[in-house]
N, C-alpha and C positions, 0 to 999 in steps of 0.2 A: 504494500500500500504506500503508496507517494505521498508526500509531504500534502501535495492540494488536496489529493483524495483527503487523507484523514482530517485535513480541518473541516472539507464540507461533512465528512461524518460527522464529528464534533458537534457541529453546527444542528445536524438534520435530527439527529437523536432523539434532543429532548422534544422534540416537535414532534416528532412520530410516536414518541410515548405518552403524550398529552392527547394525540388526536386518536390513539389506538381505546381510545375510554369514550369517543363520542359516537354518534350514530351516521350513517354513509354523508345526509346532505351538509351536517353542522360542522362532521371533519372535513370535508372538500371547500368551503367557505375558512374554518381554522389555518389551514394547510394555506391558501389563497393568499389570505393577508399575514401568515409569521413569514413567507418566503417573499413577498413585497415582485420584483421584477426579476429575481434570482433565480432562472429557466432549470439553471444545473442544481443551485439546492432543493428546487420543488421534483425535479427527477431524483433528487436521492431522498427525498422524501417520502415518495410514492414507494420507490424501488421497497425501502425499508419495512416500508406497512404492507405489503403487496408479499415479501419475504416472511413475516410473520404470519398474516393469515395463509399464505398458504402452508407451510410448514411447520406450525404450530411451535415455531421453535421459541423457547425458552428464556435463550440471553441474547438475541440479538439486540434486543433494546433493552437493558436493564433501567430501573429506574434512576432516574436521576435525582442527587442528593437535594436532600430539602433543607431550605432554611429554618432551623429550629431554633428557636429559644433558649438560650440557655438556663434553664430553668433551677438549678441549684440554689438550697438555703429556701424555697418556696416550699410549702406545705399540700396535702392534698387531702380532704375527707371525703369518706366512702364508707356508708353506711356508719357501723361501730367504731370502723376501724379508720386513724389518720397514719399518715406519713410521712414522714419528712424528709422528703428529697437534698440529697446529698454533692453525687456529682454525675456528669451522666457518665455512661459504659460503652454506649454504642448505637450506629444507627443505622439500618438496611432500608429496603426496598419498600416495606411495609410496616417498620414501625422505632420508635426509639426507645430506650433504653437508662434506667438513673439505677442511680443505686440508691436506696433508701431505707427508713428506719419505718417499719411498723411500731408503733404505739396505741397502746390499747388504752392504757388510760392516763393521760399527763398530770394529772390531776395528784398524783400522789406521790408521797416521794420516793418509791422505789418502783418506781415505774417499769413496764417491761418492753426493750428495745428488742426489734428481731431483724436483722438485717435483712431483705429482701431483692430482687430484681424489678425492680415495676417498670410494667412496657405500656405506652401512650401507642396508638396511633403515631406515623408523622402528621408534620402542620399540613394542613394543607391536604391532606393526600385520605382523606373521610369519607371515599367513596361509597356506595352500597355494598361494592364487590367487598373492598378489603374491610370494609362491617362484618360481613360476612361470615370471611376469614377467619379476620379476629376473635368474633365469636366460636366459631368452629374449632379453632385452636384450645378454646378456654374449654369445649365440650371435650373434646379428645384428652385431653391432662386431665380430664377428671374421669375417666376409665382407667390411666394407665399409673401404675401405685409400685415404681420401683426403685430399688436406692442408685443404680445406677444413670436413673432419669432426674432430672432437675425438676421439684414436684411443686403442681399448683397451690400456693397457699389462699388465694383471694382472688375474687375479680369479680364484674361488674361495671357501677360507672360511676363518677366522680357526682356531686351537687352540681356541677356546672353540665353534665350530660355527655363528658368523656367517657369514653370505655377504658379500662386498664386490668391489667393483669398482675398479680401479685406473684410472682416466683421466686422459686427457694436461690440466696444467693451462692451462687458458685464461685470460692478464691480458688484460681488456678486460673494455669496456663494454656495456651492451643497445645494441643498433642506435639505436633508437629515440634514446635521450638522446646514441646516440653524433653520430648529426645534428644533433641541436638546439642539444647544444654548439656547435661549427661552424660553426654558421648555413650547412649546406650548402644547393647552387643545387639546383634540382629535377633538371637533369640530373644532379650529382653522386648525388644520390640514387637513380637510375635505375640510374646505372651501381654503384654500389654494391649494390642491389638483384640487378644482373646476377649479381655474383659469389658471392650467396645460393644462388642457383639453381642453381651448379654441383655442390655436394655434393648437391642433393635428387635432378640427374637421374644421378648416378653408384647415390646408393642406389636409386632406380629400376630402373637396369640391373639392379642385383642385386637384382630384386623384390621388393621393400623398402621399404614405405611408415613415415614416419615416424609420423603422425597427431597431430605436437601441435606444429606448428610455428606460433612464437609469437616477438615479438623476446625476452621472457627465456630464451628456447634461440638465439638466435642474438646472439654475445657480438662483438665489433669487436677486435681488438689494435691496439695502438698505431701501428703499421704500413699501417692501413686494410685490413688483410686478417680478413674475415667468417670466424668457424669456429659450424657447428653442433653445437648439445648434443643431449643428452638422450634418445634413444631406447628409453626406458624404456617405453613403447606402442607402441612401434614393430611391424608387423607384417610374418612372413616370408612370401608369398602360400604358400606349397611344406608349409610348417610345418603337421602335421596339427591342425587343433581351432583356429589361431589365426586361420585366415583368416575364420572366423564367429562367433569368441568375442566372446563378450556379453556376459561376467559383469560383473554390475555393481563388482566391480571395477577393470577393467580400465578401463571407461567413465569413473566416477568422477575419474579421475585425469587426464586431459585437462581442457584451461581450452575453457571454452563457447564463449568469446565470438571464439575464431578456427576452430569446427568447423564442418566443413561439413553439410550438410543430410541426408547419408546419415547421417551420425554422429550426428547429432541423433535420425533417427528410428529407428537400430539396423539400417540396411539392410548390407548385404554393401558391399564398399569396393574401391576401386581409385586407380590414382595421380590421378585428379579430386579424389579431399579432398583433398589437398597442394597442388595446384593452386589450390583454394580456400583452404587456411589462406596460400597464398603473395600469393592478392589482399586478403585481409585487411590481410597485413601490410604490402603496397606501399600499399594503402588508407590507413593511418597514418604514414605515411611522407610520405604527399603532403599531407595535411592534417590531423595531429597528432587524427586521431579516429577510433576504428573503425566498421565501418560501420554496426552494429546499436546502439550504445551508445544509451542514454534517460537518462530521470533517474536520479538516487537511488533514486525509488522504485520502480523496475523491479526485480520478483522473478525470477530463473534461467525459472521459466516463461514468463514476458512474454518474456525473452530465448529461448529458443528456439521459439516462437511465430511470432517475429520472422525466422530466421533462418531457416525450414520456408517461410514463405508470404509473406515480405516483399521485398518493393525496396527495396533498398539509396539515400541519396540519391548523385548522383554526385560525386564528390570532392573537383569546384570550388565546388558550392554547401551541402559540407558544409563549405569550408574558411570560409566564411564567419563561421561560430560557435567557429574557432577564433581563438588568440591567432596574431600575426604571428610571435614567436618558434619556435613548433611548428612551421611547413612555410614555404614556397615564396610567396610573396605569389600566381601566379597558377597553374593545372594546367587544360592545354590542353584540350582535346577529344578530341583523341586516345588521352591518358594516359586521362582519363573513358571510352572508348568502350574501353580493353583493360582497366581494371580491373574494370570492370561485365561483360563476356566470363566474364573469370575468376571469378567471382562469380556466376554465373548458377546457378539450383536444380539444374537437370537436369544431371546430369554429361554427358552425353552434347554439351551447345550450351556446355559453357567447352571453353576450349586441351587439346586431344588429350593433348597429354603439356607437360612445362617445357620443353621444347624449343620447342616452339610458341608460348610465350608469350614466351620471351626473344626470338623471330624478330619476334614484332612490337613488342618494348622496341628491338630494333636498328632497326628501321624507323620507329620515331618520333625515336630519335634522327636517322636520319642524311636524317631528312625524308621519309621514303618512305611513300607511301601504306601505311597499317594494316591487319589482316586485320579487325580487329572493326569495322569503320567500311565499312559494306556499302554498293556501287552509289552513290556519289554523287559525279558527274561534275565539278560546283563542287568539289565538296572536294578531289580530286586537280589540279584544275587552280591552285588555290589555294599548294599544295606546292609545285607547279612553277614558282608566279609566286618562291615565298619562295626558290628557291633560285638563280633566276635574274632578278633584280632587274635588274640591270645592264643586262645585254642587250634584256629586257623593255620598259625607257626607253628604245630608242632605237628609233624612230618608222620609219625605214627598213626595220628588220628585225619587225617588230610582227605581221602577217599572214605571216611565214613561220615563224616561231618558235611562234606559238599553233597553226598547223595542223600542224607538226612534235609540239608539244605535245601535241593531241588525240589525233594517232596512236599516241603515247609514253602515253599514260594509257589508251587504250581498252586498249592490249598491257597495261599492267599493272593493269587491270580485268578484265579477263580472267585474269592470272596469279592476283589476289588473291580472283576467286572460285573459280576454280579450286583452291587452296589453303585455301579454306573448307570445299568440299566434302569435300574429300580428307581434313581434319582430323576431321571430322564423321565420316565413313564409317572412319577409321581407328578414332576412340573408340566408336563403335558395338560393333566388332566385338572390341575389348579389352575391354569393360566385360562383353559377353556370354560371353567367353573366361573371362573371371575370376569371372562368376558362377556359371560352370559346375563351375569348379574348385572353389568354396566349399561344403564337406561340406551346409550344409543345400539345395545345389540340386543335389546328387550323391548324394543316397539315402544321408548319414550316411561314404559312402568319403570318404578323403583323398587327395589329390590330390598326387605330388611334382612338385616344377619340369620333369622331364623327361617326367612325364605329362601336365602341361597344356600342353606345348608339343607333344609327339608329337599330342595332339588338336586343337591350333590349327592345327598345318601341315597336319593331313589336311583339316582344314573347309578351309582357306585354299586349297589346292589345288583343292577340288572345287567350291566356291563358285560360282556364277554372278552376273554384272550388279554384280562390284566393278571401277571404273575402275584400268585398266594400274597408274597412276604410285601408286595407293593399294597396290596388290599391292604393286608392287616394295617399297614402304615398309614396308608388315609382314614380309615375307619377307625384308627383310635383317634388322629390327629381331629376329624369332626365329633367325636364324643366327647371329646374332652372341653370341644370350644359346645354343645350342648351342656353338660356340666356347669359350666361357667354363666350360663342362661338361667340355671337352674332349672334345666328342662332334661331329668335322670331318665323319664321316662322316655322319650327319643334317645337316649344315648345309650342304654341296656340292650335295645336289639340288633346294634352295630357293633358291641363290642361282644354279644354272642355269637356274632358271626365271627368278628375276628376269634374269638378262641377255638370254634369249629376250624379254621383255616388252618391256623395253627399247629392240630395236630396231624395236618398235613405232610409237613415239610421240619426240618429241622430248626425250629423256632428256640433263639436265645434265651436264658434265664433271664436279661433284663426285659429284654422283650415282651416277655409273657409278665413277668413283674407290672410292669406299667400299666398292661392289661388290664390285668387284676387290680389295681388301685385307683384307676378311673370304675371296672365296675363296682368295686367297693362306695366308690363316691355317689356314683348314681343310683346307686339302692336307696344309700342315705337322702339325697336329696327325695326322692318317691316314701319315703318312709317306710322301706321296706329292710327293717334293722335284723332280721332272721335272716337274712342273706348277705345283707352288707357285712356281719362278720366276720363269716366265712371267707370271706372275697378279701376283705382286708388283713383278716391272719395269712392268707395263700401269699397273699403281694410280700407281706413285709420277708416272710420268707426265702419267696422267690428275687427279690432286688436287695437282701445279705448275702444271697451268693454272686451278684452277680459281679462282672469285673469292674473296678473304679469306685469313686468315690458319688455316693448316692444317700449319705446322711440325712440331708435334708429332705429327700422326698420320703425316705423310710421315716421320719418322724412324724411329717407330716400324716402319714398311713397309721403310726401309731395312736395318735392325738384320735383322728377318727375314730377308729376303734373302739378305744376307750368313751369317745362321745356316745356311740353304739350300745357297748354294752352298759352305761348309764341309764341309756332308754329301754334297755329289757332289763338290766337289773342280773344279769346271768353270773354274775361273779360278785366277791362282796364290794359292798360302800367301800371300806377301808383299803381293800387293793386297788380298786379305782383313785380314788385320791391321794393315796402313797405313790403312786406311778404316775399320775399326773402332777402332781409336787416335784418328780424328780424328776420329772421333762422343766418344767417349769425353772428350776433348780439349773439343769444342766445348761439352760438357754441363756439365763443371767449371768452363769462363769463365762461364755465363751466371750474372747476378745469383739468379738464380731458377731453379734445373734442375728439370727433371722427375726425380724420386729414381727412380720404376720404367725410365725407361727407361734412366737411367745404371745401373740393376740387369742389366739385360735387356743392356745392350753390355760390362759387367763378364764377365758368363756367355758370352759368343761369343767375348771376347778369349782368355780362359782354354785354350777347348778349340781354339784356333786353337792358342795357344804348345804345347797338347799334342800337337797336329798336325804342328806343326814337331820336335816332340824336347825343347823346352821344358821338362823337367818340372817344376822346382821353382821356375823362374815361372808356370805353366800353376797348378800346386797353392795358390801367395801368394793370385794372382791370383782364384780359386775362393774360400777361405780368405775374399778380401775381400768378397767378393759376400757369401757367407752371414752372414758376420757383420754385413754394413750390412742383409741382410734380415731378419734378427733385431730389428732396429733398428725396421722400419718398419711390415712383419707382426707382429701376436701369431701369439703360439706356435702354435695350431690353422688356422693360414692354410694354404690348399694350396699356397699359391706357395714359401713354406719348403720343400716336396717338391723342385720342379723346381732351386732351388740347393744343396740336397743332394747332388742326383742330380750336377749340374755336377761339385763337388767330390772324388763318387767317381768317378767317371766322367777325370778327369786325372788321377788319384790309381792308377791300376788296375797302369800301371808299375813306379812308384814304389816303392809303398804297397799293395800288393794285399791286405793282412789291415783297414787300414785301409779301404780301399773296400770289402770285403766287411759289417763296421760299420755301413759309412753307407749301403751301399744296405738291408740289414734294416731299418734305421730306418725308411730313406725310404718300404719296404714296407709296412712295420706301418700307418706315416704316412697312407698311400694307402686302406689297406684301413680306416681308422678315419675318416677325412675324406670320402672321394669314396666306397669301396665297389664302386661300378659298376666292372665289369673293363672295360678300354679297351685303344684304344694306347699310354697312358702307364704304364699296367701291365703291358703286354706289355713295355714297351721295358726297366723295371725289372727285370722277372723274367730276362731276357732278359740286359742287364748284370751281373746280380745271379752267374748261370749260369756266366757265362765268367769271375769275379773268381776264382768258385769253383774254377775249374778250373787255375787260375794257382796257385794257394794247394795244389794237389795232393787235392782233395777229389771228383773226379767223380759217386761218385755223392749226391752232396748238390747237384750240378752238374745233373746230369742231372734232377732230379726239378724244382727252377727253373725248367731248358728246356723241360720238357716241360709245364708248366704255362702256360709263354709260347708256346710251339706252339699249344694249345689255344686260347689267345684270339688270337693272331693269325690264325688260320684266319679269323676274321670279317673280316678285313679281307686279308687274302693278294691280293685282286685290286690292290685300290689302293694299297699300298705291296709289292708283290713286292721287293724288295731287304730291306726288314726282314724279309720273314717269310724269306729263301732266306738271309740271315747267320743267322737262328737255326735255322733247318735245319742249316747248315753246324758251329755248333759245337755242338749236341748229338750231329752227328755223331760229332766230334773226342772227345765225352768217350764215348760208346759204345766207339770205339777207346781210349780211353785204359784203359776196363776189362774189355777182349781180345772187344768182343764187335765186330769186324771186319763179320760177315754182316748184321746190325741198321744198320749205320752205311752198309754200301753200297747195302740195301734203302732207306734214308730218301732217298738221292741220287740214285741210278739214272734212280727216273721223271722226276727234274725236271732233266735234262743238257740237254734242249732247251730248258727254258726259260732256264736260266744260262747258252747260249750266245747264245740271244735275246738277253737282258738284256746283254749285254755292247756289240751295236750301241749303247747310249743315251749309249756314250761316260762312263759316272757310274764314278768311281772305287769306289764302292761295290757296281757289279754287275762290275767287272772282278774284284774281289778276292774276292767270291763266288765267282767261275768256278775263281777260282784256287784258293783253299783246298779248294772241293769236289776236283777233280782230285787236291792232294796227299795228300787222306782217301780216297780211293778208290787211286791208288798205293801207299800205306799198306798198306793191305787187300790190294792183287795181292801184294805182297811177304809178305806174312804168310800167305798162300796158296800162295808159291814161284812166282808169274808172274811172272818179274824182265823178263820185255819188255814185257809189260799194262802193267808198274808203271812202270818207264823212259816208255812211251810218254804214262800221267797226268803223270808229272812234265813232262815236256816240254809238253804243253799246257798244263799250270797256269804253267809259266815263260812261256810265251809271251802268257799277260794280262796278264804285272807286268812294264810299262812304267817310266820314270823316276819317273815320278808316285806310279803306285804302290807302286814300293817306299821310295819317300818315307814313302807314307803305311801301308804293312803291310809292314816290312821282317820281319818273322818270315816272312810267306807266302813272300816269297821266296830266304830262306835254308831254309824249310823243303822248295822245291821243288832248290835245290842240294843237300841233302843227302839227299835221296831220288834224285834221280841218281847222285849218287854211290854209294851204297847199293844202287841196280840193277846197276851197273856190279860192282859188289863181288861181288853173289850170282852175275851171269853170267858171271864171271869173265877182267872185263877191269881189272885191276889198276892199268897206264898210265890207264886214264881213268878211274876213282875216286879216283886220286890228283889230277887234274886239275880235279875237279872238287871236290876237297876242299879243292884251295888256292884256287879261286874263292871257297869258301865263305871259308875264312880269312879271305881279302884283305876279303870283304864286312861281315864283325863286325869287321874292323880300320877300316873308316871310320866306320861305324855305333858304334864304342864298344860293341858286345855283349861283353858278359863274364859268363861262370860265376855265377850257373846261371841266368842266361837261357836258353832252350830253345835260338835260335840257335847259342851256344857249347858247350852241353853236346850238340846233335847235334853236330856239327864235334867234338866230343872222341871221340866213341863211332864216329866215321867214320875217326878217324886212330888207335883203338886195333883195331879190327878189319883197317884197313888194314894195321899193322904186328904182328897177328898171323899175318893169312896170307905177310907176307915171313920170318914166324919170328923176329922184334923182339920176342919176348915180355918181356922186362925194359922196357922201352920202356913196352909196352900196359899192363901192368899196374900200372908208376907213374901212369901216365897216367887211367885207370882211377880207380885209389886217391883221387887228387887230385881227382877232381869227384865222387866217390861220397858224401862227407858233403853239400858245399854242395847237391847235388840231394835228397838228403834231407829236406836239411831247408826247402829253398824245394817242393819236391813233393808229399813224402812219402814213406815207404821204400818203398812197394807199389807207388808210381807208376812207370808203362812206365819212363822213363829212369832211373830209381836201379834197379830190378830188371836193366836189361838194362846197367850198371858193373860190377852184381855179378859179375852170370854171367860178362862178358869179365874180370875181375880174377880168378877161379877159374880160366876159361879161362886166362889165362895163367901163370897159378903151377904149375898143373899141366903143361903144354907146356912149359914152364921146366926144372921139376924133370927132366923125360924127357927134356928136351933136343934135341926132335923136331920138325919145324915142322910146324904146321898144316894140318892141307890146306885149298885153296881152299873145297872144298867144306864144311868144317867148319865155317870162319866165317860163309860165305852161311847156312848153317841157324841158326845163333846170331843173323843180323843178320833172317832172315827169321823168325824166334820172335819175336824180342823190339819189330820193329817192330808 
């Protein structure tokens, strides 16, 4: 490019990136008057816009820098929170940059400062599009929650109606200068490079491409730990309109020189550009040059030009032309053969996913033959000699070791084309997944994440002529992103297919581990805990044997587990909480914990102590979870739902107005985040129901339950113990507002199965059998069948074992005072009293006291008792005394304050006449009001 040229570039730029924002007639008038009579700058004008739309390319116009404000030492409030801008950090395409101090409250003198990143819009540049963006940026960082990502803390918009984002401040360096400082070895560099790779394939999972990964988005802390920036083009595959947006906005804003070749020519995208910007950047890394770079005189077009139809040179005989200080004095063959992979045009022939690409950065290190380095018999025999030198030298062993050798490299020639193919056939059939998804290859529809995976799993099932071991690998990869939906149900019968596959072919221990811990996962999500254990003792099993280091996911397997057997109870309290104490334990010594899963063992401990009786450590302990996920989550995160849920959920005891609180929240929470009705909405609605019920509200109870009926109906096969406890107290709250024949109609049909369910030995279908019996007892008595009723009580007692009146001691004081209360209306006096002091004796170890339902039946059992001996002074103190506290933990209308009443009249009136009761008077009183 000549001197005239590049100044009319110069010139035509900003003009064509001002006019590429207006619409055909307003830019041709724009374009008209910024070129005045300049014939040549209005042809390189056009040229420039005309280059753009049609090639959708990226950088040939970047934006030109804006005039900004220096805004430092100025203040900003936003909502709660103010901040006070510092100095700025930096400025792109689409937005600037300060650094600044959150302050939560100034007001006191130990104020709490928390450094931040806050990003403005640029001046000037407050388009709709980069609105948009902006916002869309701000939705994506609050899906993606990992320490290798720079995480959302706030955002929003200022009093004044700015948007701005609050983010975590990053001290560190760009990657790039951060090695060269260093003088890092080329493998320090590799393995540092590794640890890049981990936040891309986390946003990945959460389908989630970033598209501008670059080392000035990947920052170093002092520490040597990599955190990635920037996801301000970042794209949500699921997100309607952005998976095929084009606007040369959005384009614009990306750096050219690390985009890939779809990007370049405005094709539809998939995790292969990240893959590509991540060989870029290893590319520079190894030899302090990228790979498309030229002279000076290379204009944006030359560079992408270059980047569409070019080879790359490879990155030992590009290190050539650098300085020794920028890279590594040598970059093996190997390194050359995976980053030339990664770098390849066709998305389709680079690394499937980053996972792929790190497997062969692990295999160069640890000398292992490379995936990108195809068929060559020398070359693995080569590796073999490097890493066995010793034995190699000594002459005796020479012909057994090389023919030991051969057999050892043809197996892993075999393994490594094998794993080529497999990679290939997998990106094949993602890149076709996701083009299908992208509205311009779906007739203009959009497509949500749970639509293009419902369509992948139907192709991926019907498909013919894809290899075993590639199946199983998509089919766990879309279970596990179902999983994550919380949608176990879709993800159970992909991952029983892949274990049918499985024992096809010679399937890995890890392999099959992974398996098994996703379907452990999806049990649990479906509520199906008699399977999910199983499935999670196989996994932890199977990934301790397997090769390499898998700590974290095996703990994670464990935590589940143990959350598992909490819900059926199949082991004791005390092993459950010594084991998870000592996860919890082992989490807090390490140098480095994993914050989610000491989140995740926080939330088991909790409802463990609430299990035991625990409750105002059960409530601390809750209390602390939510408040460290406040911490790690932004506020629109779904996982803020499920330690909510934790906190109400121990809290129901206690605290029951306070749990009624937190579950609406957590509801609202669910229905504005997720939407889609699930099990975890059943499970809310469902808690939400019974909090209600506690609190003396039925029917606001009832309409809850009956909403969680509804959606559990879709799942009632495979978690039957959930859907037969919320059977069970919708029952309870029908009886509680006198509609007795509705509550025995909903239980009736289903007695076979909650006697069934009671084989499985799960403390939660024993104590279904049991509460059903006592709401059906309930009901004979309030009918006047005091033997029907005796006879429910007696089977409901006879499922609540030690265990379980451990664990639902109300069931079985409610099944002693329904016997007793038979015994009363059939008028055997002797044994209602017998059975009254059972109950006594049992809120006397248990701590039941007034007006837990426990003690106020046992009141209303020993004031009816002592009205038919004609103790009416007695009854009626007795009476009096628990008629306010039920009131007001009730309700005044609620069955047990209604039926104090009535026996406190009863006895004032018997009193006054001075006549005792007849037997039969009170059975009718006790048979009303149950």
């Amino acid at each position: 490019m000549n001197e005239t040229r590049r100044r009319r570039y110069a010139l035509a730029k900003p003009i064509a990136c001002a006019a590429l924002d207006m619409d055909t007639a307003e830019r041709d008038r724009y374009v008209a008057a910024s070129c005045g009579g300049d014939a040549s700058l209005r042809d390189e004008v056009r040229w420039l816009i005309e280059a753009a739309d049609v090639t959708g390319d990226a950088g040939l116009l970047p934006l030109p820098p804006e005039e900004t404000a220096d805004a430092s030492g100025s203040r900003v409030t936003a909502g709660s929170s103010r901040y006070r801008i510092l100095r700025p950090l930096g400025e792109g395409g689409m937005g600037v940059v300060y650094l600044a101090e959150r302050v939560l409250d100034e007001n006191t003198p130990d104020e709490v400062r928390q450094p931040v990143a806050l990003k403005f819009l640029n001046a000037g540049r407050a388009v709709p599009g980069l609105q948009r963006r902006f916002a869309e940026e701000r939705r994506i960082l609050a899906t993606l929650s990992h320490p290798g990502i720079a995480h959302l803390i706030d955002g929003g918009s200022t009093l004044d109606g700015r948007p701005f984002l609050a983010l975590e401040y990053v001290e560190g360096e760009r990657i790039d200068t951060w090695c060269e400082r260093r003088q890092l070895s080329l493998r320090e560099r590799v393995q540092l490079f590794l640890k890049v790779c981990a936040p891309v394939r986390h946003a990945h999972q959460h389908l989630v491409i970033h598209r501008d990964i670059k080392p000035a988005n990947i920052l170093v802390t002092p520490d040597g730990e990599p955190k990635l920036l920037d996801f301000g083009i970042a794209r949500l595959l699921d997100q309607a309109g952005i998976a095929a947006e084009r606007t040369m906005t959005a384009q614009r804003a990306l750096t050219l020189a690390y985009a890939s070749p779809e990007q370049v020519r405005g094709r539809p995208l998939g995790t292969a550009a990240d893959v590509w910007s991540l060989g870029v950047v290893l590319y520079q890394l190894l030899c302090g040059a990228r790979p498309f770079d030229g002279g000076e005189e290379d204009s944006p077009l030359d560079l992408s030009n270059a980047i569409v139809t070019g080879q790359p040179l490879p990155p030992s005989r590009r290190l050539r032309r650098a300085r020794p200080a920028q890279a590594p004095r040598q970059v093996p063959a190997d390194l050359d053969a995976i980053v030339l992979k990664a770098l390849r045009c066709d998305p389709a022939e680079r690394y499937a996913s980053v996972d792929h690409l790190c497997a062969d950065l692990r295999r160069f290190l640890a000398l292992r033959p490379v995936q990108a380095r195809r068929g060559r018999h020398w070359y693995r025999a080569r590796l073999f000699m490097r890493r066995h030198r010793f034995g190699l030298g000594m002459a005796a062993l020479l012909v057994l070791m090389l023919a030991g050798a051969v057999a050892q490299r043809e197996v892993q020639l075999r393994q490594v084309e094998s794993e080529r193919d497999k990679t290939q056939a997998i990106a094949g059939f993602m890149r076709e997944l996701f083009e299908n998804a992208d509205p311009t290859h779906a007739r203009g529809s959009h497509a949500t994440v749970r639509e293009v995976l419902d369509r992948g799993a139907a192709q991926l099932l019907e498909r013919r002529g894809i290899e075993p071991a590639v199946r199983v690998s998509l089919l766990l990869s879309m279970a596990r992103s179902y999983n994550q939906l919380s949608l176990g149900g879709q993800a159970i019968p992909l991952l029983l297919k892949a274990r049918e596959l499985q024992r096809g072919y010679d399937a890995g221990v890890l392999e099959r581990g992974e398996v098994m811990a996703a379907l452990g996962r999806a049990y649990s999500t479906v509520i199906d805990l008699s399977s999910a254990i199983p499935a999670d003792r196989q996994a932890i099993e199977l990934l301790s044997k397997a090769p390499g280091d898998h700590a974290d996911e095996i703990l994670r397997v464990r935590i589940n587990l143990l959350y598992n057997h909490l819900g059926v109870l199949d082991v004791p309290l005390e092993r459950i909480s010594g084991e998870i104490g000592r996860i919890i334990a082992e989490l807090e010594a390490s140098p480095r914990p994993n914050r989610e899963l000491h989140l995740q063992a926080l939330a088991v401990l909790g409802m463990a102590q609430a299990t035991e009786g625990k409750d105002a450590a059960a409530m601390a302990t809750a209390r602390r979870a939510l408040d460290e996920a406040g911490k790690l989550y932004v506020h629109d995160d779904p996982m803020l739902i499920y330690y909510r849920f934790t906190l109400a959920l121990v809290s129901m005891r206690a605290d029951p107005a306070g749990a009624v609180g937190m579950y609406r929240q957590a509801i609202d929470d669910y229905d504005h985040m997720i939407g889609t009705p699930g099990p975890g909405l059943a499970g809310l609605l469902s808690y939400f129901g019974s909090a209600l019920g506690q609190l003396g509200q039925p029917a606001d109870a009832v309409q809850a339950l009956e909403r969680a009926l509804r959606i559990a109906d879709g799942f009632a096969a495979s978690s039957p113990d959930f859907y037969l406890g919320t059977l069970n107290t919708l029952a309870q709250q029908y009886l509680e507002l006198g509609r007795g024949k509705e509550a025995a109609a909903l239980l009736e049909p289903r007695l076979r199965q909650l006697r069934e369910r009671v084989a499985s030995r799960s403390a939660w279908a024993t104590t279904n059998a049991a509460d059903a019996f006592n709401v059906l007892g309930a009901v004979a008595l309030q009918q006047g069948r005091a033997g029907d009723a005796a006879r429910a009580f007696h089977e409901a007692q006879a499922y609540l074992g030690s265990r379980e009146r451990q664990v639902a001691p109300d069931s079985y004081a409610a099944s002693l005072a329904g016997l007793g209360e038979s015994a009363l209306a059939a008028g055997r006096l002797d044994q209602a009293a017998q059975w009254l002091a059972a109950l006594q004796a049992f809120n006397r170890d248990n701590k039941a006291t007034s007006p837990g339902a426990p003690a106020l039946d046992a009141a209303l059992l020993a004031a009816r008792l002592d009205i038919a001996r004609g103790d009416f002074a007695e009854a009626g103190q007795l009476a009096a005394a628990n008629l306010g506290p039920a009131g007001t933990r009730w309700g005044e209308c609620s069955r047990r304050a209604m039926a104090l009443r009535r026996l406190e009249r009863t006895a004032r009136a018997s009193d006054a006449r001075a006549e005792p009761a007849s037997t039969a008077c009170v059975a009718g009183s006790a048979v009303s009001m149950r």
